[in-house]
C-alpha positions as CSV (number, residue, x, y, z in Angstrom):
1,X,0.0,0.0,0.0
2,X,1.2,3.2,-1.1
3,X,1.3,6.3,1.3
4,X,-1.5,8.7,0.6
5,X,0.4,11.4,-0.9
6,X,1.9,9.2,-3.9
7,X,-1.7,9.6,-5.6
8,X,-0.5,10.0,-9.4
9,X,0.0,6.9,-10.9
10,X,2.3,6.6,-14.1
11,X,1.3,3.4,-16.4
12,X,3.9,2.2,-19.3
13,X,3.1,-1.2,-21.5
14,X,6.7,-1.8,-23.2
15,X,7.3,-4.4,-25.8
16,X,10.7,-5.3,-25.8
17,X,12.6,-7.3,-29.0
18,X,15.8,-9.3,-28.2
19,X,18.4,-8.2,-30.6
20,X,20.5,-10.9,-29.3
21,X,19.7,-14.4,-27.6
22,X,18.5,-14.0,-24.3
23,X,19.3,-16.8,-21.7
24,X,17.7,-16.1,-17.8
25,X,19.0,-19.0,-16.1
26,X,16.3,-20.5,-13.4
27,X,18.9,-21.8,-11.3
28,X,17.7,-25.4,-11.6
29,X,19.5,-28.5,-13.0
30,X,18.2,-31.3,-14.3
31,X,21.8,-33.0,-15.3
32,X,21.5,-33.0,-18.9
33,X,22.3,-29.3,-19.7
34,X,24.2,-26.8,-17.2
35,X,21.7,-23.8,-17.6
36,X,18.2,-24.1,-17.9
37,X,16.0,-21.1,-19.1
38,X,13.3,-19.7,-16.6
39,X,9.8,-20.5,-17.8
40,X,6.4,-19.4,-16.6
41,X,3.7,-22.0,-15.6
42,X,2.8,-22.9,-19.7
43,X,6.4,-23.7,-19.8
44,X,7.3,-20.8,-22.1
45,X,10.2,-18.2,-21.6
46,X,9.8,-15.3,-19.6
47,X,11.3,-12.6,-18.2
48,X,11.2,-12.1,-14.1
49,X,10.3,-9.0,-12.7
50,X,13.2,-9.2,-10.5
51,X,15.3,-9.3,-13.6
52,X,14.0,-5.8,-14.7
53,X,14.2,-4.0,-11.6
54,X,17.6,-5.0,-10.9
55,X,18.7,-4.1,-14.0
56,X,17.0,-0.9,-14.1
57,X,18.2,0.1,-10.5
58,X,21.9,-0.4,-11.3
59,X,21.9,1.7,-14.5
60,X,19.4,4.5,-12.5
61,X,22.5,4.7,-10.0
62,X,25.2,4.5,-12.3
63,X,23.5,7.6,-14.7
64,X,22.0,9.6,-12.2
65,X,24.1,9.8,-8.8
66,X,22.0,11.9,-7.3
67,X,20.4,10.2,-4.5
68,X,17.4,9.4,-5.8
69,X,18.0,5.4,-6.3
70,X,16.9,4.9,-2.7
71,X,13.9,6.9,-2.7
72,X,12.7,5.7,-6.3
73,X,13.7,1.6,-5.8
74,X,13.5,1.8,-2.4
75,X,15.7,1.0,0.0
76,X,15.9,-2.5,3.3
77,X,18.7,-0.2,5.3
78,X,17.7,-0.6,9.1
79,X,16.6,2.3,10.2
80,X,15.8,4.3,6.6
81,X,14.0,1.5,5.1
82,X,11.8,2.8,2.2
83,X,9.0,1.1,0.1
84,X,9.7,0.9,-3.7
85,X,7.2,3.7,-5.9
86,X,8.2,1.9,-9.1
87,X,6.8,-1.8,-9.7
88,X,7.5,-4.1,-12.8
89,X,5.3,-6.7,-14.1
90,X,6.9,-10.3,-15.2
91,X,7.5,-10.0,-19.0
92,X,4.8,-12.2,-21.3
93,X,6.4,-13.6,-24.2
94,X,4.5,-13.0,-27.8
95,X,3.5,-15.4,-30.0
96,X,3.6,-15.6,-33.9
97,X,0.7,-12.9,-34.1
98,X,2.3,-10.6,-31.9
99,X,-0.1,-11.0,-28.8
100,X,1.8,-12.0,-25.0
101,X,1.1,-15.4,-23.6
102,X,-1.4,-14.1,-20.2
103,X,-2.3,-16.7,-18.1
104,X,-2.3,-20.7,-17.8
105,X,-3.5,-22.1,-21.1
106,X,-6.4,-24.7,-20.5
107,X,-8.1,-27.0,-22.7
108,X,-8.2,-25.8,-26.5
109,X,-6.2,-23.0,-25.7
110,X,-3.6,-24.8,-25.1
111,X,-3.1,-26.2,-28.4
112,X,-1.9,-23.0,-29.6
113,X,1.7,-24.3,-27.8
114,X,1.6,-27.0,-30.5
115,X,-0.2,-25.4,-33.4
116,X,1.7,-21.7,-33.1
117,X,5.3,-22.7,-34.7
118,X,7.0,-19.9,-32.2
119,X,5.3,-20.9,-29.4
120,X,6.7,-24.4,-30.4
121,X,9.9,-23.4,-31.0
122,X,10.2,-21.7,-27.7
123,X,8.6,-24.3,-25.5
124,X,11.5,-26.8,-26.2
125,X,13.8,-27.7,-23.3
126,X,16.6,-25.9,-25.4
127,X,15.6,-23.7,-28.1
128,X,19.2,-22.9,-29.1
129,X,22.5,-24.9,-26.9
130,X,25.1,-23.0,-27.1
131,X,28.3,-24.4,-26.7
132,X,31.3,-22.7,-24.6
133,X,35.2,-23.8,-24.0
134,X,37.4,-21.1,-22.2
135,X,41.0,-21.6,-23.9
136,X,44.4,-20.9,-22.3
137,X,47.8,-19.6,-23.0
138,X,48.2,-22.8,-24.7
139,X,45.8,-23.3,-27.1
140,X,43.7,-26.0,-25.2
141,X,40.3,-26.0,-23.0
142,X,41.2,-24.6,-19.7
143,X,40.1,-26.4,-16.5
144,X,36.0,-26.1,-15.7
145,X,36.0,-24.0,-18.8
146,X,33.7,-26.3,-21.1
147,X,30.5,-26.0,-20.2
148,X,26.5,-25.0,-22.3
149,X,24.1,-22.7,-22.3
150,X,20.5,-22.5,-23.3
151,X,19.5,-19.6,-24.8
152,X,16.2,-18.3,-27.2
153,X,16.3,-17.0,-30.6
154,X,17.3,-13.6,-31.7
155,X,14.0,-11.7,-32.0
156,X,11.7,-12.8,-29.3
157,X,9.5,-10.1,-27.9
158,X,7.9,-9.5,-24.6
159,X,6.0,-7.4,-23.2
160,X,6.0,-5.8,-19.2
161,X,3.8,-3.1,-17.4
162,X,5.6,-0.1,-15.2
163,X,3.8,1.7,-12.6
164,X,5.3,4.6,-10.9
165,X,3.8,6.2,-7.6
166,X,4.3,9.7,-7.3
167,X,3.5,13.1,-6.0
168,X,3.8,14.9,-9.6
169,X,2.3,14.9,-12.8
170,X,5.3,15.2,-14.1
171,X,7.5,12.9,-12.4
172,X,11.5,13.6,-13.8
173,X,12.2,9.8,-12.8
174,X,9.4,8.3,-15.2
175,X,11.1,10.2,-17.8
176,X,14.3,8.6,-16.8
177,X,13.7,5.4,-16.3
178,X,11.9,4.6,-19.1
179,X,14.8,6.6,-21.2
180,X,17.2,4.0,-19.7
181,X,15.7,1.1,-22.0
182,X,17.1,2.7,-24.6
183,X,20.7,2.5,-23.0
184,X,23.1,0.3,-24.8
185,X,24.2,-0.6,-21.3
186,X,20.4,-2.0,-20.5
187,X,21.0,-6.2,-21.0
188,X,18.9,-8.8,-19.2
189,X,20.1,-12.5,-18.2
190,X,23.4,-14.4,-18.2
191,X,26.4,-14.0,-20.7
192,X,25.6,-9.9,-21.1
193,X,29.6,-9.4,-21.8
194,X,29.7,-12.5,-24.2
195,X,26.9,-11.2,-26.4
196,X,23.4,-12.0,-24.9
197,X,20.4,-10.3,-23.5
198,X,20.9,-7.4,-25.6
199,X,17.2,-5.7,-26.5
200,X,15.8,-2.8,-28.4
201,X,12.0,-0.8,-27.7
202,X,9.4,-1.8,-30.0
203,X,6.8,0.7,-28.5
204,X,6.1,1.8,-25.1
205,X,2.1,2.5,-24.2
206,X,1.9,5.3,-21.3
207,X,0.1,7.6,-19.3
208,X,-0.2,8.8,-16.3
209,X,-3.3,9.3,-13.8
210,X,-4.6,11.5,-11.0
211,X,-6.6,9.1,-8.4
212,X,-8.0,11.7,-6.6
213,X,-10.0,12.9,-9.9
214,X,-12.5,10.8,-10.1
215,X,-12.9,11.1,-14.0
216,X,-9.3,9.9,-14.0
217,X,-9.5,7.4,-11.6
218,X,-11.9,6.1,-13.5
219,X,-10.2,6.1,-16.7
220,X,-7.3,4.1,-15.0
221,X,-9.7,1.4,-13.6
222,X,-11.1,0.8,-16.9
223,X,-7.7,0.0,-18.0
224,X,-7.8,-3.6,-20.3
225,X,-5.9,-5.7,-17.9
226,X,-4.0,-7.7,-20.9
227,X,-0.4,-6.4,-21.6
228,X,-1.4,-6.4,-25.0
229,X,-4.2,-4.1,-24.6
230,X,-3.2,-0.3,-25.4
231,X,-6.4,1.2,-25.1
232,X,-6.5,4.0,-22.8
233,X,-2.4,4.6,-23.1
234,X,-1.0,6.9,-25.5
235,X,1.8,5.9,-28.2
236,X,5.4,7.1,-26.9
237,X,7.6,8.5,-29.5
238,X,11.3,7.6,-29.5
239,X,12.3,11.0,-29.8
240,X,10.7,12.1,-26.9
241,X,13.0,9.9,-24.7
242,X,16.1,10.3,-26.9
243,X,17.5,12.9,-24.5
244,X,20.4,12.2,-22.6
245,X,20.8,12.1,-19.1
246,X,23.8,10.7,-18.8
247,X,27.5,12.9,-17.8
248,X,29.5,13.1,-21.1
249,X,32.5,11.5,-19.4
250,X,29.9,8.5,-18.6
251,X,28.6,8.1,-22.5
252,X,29.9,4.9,-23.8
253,X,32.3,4.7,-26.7
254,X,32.0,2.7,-29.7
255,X,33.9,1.7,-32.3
256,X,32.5,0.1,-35.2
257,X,34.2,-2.1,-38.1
258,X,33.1,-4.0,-41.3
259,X,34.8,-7.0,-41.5
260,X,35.4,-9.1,-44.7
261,X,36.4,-12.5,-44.4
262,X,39.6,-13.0,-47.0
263,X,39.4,-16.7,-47.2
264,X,37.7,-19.7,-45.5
265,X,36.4,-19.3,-41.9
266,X,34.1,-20.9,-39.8
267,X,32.8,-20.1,-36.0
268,X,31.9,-23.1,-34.1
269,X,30.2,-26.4,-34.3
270,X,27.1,-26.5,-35.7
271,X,24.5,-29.3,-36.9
272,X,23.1,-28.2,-39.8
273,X,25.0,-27.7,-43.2
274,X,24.7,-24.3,-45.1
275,X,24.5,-26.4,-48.2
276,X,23.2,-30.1,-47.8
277,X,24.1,-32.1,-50.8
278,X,21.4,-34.9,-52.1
279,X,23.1,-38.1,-51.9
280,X,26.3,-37.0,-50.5
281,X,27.6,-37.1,-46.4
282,X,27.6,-34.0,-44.4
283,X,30.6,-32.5,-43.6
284,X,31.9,-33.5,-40.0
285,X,32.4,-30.0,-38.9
286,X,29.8,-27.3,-39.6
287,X,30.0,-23.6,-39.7
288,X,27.5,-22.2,-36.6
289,X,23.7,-21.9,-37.2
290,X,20.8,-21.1,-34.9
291,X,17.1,-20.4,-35.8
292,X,16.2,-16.7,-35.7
293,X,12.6,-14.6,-35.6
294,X,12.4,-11.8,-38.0
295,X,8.6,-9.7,-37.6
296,X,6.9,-8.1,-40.5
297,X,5.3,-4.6,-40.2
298,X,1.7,-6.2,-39.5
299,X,3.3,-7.9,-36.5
300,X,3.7,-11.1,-37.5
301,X,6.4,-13.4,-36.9
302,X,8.3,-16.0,-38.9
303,X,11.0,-18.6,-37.5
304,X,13.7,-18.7,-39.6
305,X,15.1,-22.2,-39.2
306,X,18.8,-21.0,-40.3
307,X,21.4,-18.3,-40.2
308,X,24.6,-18.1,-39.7
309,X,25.8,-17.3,-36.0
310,X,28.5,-15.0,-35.0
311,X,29.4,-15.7,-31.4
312,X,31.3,-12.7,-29.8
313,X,32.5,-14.5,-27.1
314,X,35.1,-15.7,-30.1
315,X,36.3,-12.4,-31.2
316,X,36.0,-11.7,-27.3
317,X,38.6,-14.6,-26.3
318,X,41.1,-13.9,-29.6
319,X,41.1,-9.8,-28.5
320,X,41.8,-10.7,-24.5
321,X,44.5,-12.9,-25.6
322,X,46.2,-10.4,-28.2
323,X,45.4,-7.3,-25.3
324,X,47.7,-9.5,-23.0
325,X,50.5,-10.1,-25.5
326,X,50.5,-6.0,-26.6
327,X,49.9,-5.0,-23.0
328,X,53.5,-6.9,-22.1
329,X,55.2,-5.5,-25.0
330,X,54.0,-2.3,-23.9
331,X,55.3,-3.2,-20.1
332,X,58.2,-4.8,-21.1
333,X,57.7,-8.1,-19.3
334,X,58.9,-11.0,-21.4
335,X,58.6,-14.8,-21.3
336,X,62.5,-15.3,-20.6
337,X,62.2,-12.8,-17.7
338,X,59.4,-14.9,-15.9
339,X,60.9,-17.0,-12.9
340,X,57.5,-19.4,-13.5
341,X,55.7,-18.9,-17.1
342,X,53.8,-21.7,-16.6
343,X,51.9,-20.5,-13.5
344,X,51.6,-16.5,-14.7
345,X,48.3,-15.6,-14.7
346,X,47.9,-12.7,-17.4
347,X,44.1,-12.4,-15.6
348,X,45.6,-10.9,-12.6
349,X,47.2,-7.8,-14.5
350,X,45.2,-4.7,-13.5
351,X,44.5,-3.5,-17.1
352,X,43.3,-6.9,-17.8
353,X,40.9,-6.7,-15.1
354,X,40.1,-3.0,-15.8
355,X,39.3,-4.1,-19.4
356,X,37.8,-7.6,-19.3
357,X,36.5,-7.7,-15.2
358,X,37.7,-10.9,-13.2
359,X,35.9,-13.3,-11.3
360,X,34.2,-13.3,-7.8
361,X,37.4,-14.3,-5.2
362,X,39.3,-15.8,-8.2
363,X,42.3,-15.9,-6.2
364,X,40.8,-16.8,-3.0
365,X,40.7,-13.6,-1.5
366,X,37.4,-12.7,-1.0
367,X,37.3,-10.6,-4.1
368,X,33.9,-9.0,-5.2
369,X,35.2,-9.6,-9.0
370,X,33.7,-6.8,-11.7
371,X,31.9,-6.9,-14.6
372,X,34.2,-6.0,-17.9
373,X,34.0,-3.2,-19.4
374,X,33.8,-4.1,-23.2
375,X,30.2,-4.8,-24.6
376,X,30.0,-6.6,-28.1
377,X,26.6,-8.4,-29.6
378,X,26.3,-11.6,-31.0
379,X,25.6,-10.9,-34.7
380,X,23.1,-13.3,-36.9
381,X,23.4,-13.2,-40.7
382,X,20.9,-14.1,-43.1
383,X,21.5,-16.6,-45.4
384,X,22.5,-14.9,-48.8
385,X,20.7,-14.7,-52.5
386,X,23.2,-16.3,-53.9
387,X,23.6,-19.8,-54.5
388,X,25.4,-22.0,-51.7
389,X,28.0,-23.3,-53.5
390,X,29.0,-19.1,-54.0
391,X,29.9,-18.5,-50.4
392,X,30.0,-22.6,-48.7
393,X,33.2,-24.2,-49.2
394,X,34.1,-27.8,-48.2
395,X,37.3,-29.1,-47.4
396,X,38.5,-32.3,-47.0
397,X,41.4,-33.3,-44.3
398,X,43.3,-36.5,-43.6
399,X,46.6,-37.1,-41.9
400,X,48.9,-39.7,-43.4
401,X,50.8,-42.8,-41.9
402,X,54.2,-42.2,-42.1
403,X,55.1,-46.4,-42.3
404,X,52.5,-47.2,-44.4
405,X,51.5,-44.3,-47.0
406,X,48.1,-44.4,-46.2
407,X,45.3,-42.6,-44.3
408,X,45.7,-43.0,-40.9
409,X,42.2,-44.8,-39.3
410,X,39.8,-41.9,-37.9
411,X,41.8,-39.0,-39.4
412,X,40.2,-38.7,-42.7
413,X,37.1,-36.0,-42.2
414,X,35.8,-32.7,-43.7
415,X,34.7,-29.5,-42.7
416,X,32.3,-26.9,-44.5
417,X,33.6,-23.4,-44.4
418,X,32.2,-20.1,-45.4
419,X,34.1,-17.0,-47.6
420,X,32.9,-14.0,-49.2
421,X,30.4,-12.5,-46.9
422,X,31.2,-9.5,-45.2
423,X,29.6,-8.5,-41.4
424,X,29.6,-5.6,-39.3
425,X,31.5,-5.4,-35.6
426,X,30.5,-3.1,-32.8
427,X,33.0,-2.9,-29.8
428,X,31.4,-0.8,-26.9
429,X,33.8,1.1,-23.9
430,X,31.8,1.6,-21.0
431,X,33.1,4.4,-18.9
432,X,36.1,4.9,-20.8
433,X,36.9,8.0,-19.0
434,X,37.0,7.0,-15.4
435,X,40.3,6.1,-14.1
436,X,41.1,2.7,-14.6
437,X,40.9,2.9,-18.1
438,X,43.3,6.5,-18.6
439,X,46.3,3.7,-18.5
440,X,48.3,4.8,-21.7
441,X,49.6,1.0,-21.9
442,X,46.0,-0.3,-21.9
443,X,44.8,2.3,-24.8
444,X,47.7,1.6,-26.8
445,X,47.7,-2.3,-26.7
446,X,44.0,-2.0,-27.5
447,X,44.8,0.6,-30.6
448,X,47.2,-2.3,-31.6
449,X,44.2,-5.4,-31.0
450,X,41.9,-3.8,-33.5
451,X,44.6,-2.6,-35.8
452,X,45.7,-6.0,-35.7
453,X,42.1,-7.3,-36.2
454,X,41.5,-4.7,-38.9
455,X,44.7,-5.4,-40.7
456,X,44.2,-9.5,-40.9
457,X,46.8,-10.3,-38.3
458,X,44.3,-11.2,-35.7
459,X,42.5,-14.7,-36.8
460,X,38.8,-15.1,-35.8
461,X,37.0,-18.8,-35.2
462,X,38.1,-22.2,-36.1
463,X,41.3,-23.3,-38.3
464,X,43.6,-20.2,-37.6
465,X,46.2,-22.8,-37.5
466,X,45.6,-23.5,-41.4
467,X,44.8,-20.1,-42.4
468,X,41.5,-20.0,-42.3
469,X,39.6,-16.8,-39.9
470,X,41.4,-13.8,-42.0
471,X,39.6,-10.8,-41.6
472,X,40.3,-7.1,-43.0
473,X,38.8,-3.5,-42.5
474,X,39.2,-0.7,-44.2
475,X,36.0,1.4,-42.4
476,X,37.0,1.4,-38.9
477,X,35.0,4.6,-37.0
478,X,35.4,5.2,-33.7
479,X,32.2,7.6,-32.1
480,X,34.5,9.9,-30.9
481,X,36.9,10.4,-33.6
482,X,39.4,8.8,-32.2
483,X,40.6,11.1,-29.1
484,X,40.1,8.6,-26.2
485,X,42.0,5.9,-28.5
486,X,44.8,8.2,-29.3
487,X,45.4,9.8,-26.1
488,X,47.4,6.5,-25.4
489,X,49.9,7.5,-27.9
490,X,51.8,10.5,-26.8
């Protein structure tokens, strides 16, 4: 119950697209997989409202440090506890006509889980398994390293309701919070640094309501209770939230490439060929696919069964490792100079951390860890015009006894690789002008990484060993014309 004084309510309905796959673990385990997605009681994704407000409340302090988190999200302090004026609403997941999942299906409306082919798609244990190996110094999978995780699709959409007590009509902390879903910073679920839970604003539904007019009140209470319903809410254009709240020296940086693959290259395993051949074997390695959901302008959704996947926890792993080797040079700390190579830990160098974040007590010293500080999306490609046999390669291996002249038993296989498409990359810097990241050794050994990467001296993905995962730029931008970048070079 709200105090008496908080009598205008603000109402938002926001429909929310995943740009990205979006994995919100449940925290169960059933053996089988590591991570299992949380579901609602039809046993179809959904987003907690714990999720949101979180979220939400960490990027409200981080913009605006003005004191107001407390008093907005609320506060369990003994002695200044305070009730939270902002509620969220669990997030409905739509189906293929663009209307949220409410309620437990019964009876013949449950067969829409079957008959809708999203709602199908979704309702699997695993709608996409993604596959993750942590590699060393070395080349090879590094301790508890190997492990899965569910996700969903690119392009699911949900929808959420916000309610916001307050005293004013015009409440400056509506305006911001609903300002922060637009934030490049504003991710939901696991694996938000290796690509995931990234989300763009469909449409947000609002208005706002004085109680103790009774022609409002009444307006609010005949308010359609389905998230879907807009009636009584007004449209909310984008450019009336595209103001910025945010310090300038708090604005994230970006850095944007298009990178051309110069040969073969291939991210992953996947299980489906790009070119399946009538009468012929699959290949035994496969480029990366996943379904994806792609929405017309009438609302309605089609599942794409195939496009090619391109995992930025990859490029993630190849530019930590080539930060590390740079950020030595740039140190000068060698290999022959180390009294014990094998047990240096290049995740316990400060720019590392600064750059990349490190684990909770990873050394056993009751370390918070930190979140990194580079944001990068996973990026799904349609399947081009052109015929397959234009941009799908195969290539056939074997390894050859050395006694007897022949192929050796199990080491004959072939891979399918693809060449000739072009994709683009977007590295984000978040806070680059707070203090651990003014190192000039960290800016320049991260000039060098995508110089490297721009240049084709950087591989990307499987094969790097047999030339395959050569990539070139020649459009690299960064949003700020370059000063924070070169103001490691002086």
């Amino acid at each position: 119950m709200m105090p008496a004084h908080y009598f205008y309510l603000h109402v938002a309905r926001v429909c929310l697209e995943s740009r990205t796959g979006l994995s919100i673990a449940s925290g169960l385990s059933e053996g089988g997989y590591d991570v299992l997605l949380v579901r609602d009681a039809n046993g179809l994704p959904t987003i907690p409202g714990t999720a949101i407000a979180g979220v939400l409340r960490h990027l409200y302090q981080r913009t605006f440090p003005d004191g107001e988190t407390e008093t907005l999200f609320g506060t369990e302090t003994k002695g200044d506890e305070l009730l939270s004026r902002i509620h969220f609403s669990w997030g409905a997941v739509h189906d293929s006509h663009n209307q949220p999942i409410e309620g437990l299906l019964l009876g013949a409306e449950a067969d829409k889980l079957e008959a809708d082919p999203l709602l199908r798609l979704l309702a699997e244990p695993q709608p996409v398994l993604r596959d993750h190996v942590r590699i060393n110094h070395r080349g090879a999978a590094e301790g508890s390293g190997k492990f899965d995780r569910g996700t969903l699709p690119p392009g699911c959409r949900f929808t959420l309701e916000l309610l916001l007590w307050s005293e004013n009509e015009n409440d400056p902390c509506w305006e911001r919070v609903l300002s922060l879903l637009y934030s490049p910073l504003f991710r939901l679920g696991g694996a938000v640094r290796r690509g995931l839970g990234a989300f763009k604003v469909v449409s947000i539904h609002e208005n706002r309501f004085n109680l103790k007019d009774t022609e409002q009140f009444n307006r609010f209470t005949g308010l359609h209770r389905s998230l879907g319903s807009s009636e009584g809410l007004n449209l909310r254009s984008k450019d009336a939230l595209s103001q910025c709240f945010t310090a300038p020296e708090a604005v994230p940086l970006c850095v944007t490439m298009t990178l051309k693959g110069e040969d073969f290259w291939r991210f992953g395993q996947g299980r489906v060929s790009f070119n399946p051949e009538i009468g012929r074997k699959p290949p035994d390695q496969l480029p990366l696919g996943i379904p994806k959901i792609t929405w017309s302008d009438d609302g309605q959704a089609r599942v794409v069964d195939l496009a090619i996947l391109i995992p930025a926890s990859a490029i993630k792993g190849a530019l930590a490792h080539r930060f590390v080797f740079h950020l030595l040079r740039y140190e000068g700390r060698f290999l022959e100079e180390m009294e014990t190579p094998d047990t240096f830990d290049p995740r316990s160098l400060k720019a590392v951390q600064s750059l990349f974040g490190w684990a909770n007590d990873t050394d056993g010293d009751g370390s918070q860890g930190r979140v990194g500080r580079l944001l990068m999306d996973d990026l799904t490609l349609d399947l081009p015009a052109r015929k397959p046999r234009h941009w799908v390669g195969r290539l056939t291996h074997n390894s050859i006894d050395r006694f007897s002249g022949g192929v050796r038993d199990g080491a004959l296989f072939t891979e399918e690789m693809l060449f000739d498409l072009s994709w683009p990359f977007t590295l984000t810097i978040i806070d680059p002008h707070r203090e651990p990241l003014q190192d000039p050794n960290l800016k320049k050994a991260l000039a060098d990484v995508l110089d490297d990467l721009a240049t084709g001296q950087l591989s990307l993905g499987a094969g790097e060993s047999k030339g395959h995962g050569i990539f070139t730029s020649d459009d690299v931008t960064w949003s700020d014309g370059g000063q924070w970048i070169n103001g490691g070079r002086s």
